[in-house]
C-alpha positions in Angstrom: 19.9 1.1 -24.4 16.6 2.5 -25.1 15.0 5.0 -22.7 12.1 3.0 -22.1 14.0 -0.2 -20.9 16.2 2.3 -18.7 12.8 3.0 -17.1 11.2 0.0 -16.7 14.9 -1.3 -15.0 14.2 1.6 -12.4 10.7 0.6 -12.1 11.5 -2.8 -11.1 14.3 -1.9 -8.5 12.0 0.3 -7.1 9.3 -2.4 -6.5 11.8 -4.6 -5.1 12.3 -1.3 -2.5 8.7 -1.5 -1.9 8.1 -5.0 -1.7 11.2 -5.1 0.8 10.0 -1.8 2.7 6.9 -3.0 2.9 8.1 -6.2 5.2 10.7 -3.9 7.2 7.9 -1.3 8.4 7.0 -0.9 12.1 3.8 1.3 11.3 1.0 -0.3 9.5 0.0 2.9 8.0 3.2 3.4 6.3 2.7 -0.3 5.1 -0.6 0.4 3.3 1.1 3.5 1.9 4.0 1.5 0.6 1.3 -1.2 -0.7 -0.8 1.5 -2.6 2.4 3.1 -4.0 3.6 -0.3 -5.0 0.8 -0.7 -7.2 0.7 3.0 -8.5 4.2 1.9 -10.2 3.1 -1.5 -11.3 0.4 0.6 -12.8 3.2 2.5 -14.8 5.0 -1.0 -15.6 1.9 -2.0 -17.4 1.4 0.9 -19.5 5.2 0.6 -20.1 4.3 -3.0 -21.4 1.5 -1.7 -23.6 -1.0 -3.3 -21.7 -3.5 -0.6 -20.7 -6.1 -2.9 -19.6 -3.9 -4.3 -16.8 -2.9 -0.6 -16.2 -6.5 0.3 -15.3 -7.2 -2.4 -13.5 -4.2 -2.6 -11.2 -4.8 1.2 -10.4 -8.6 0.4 -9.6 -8.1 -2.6 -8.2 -4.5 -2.5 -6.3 -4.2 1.2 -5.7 -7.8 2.1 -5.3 -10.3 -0.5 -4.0 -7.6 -2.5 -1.7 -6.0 0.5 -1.1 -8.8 2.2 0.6 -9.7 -1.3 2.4 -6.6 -1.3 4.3 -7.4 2.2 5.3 -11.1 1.8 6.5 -9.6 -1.2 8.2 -6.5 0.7 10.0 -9.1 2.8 11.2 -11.7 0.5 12.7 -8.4 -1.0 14.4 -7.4 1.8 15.8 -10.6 2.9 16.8 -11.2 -0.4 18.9 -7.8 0.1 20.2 -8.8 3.3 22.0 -12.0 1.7 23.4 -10.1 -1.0 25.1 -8.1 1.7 26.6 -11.0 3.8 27.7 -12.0 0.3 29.0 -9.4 -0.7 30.7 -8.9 2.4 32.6 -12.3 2.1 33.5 -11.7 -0.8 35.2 -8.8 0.3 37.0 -11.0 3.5 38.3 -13.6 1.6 40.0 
């Protein structure tokens, strides 16, 4: 077998690890970093497939933009989560 379809065989168990991991995670941080590594290796798939237009893309687009998304987003979450504690104990003080 040829080296490169030895890698992309490894490539594609290891997204089916990601996808899989991904779904099994209790922390949602760990679930974007799964995402964003998820599509660092579909990245690699692509140039693999001599396609280094979906390559760029999927880095921007899936690793980058959305990747950074979920982030700002796991932050505003949290951040309202520990205003609705300060609340509610508050609340209970009064």
């Amino acid at each position: 077998m040829e080296l490169t379809v030895i890698l992309r065989t490894i490539l594609l168990l290891v997204l089916i690890v990601c996808a899989i991991a991904v779904n099994l995670s209790k922390s949602l941080l760990q679930s974007v970093i799964i995402f964003m590594s998820y599509s660092s290796i579909m990245c690699l798939l692509w140039i693999l497939m001599e396609s280094p237009d979906l390559a760029i893309t999927e880095a921007a687009v899936g690793a980058g933009i959305s990747g950074t998304l979920f982030l700002m987003t796991l932050k505003k979450l949290r951040a309202e989560d520990r205003r609705d504690d300060m609340e509610g104990e508050e609340g209970q003080t009064s």
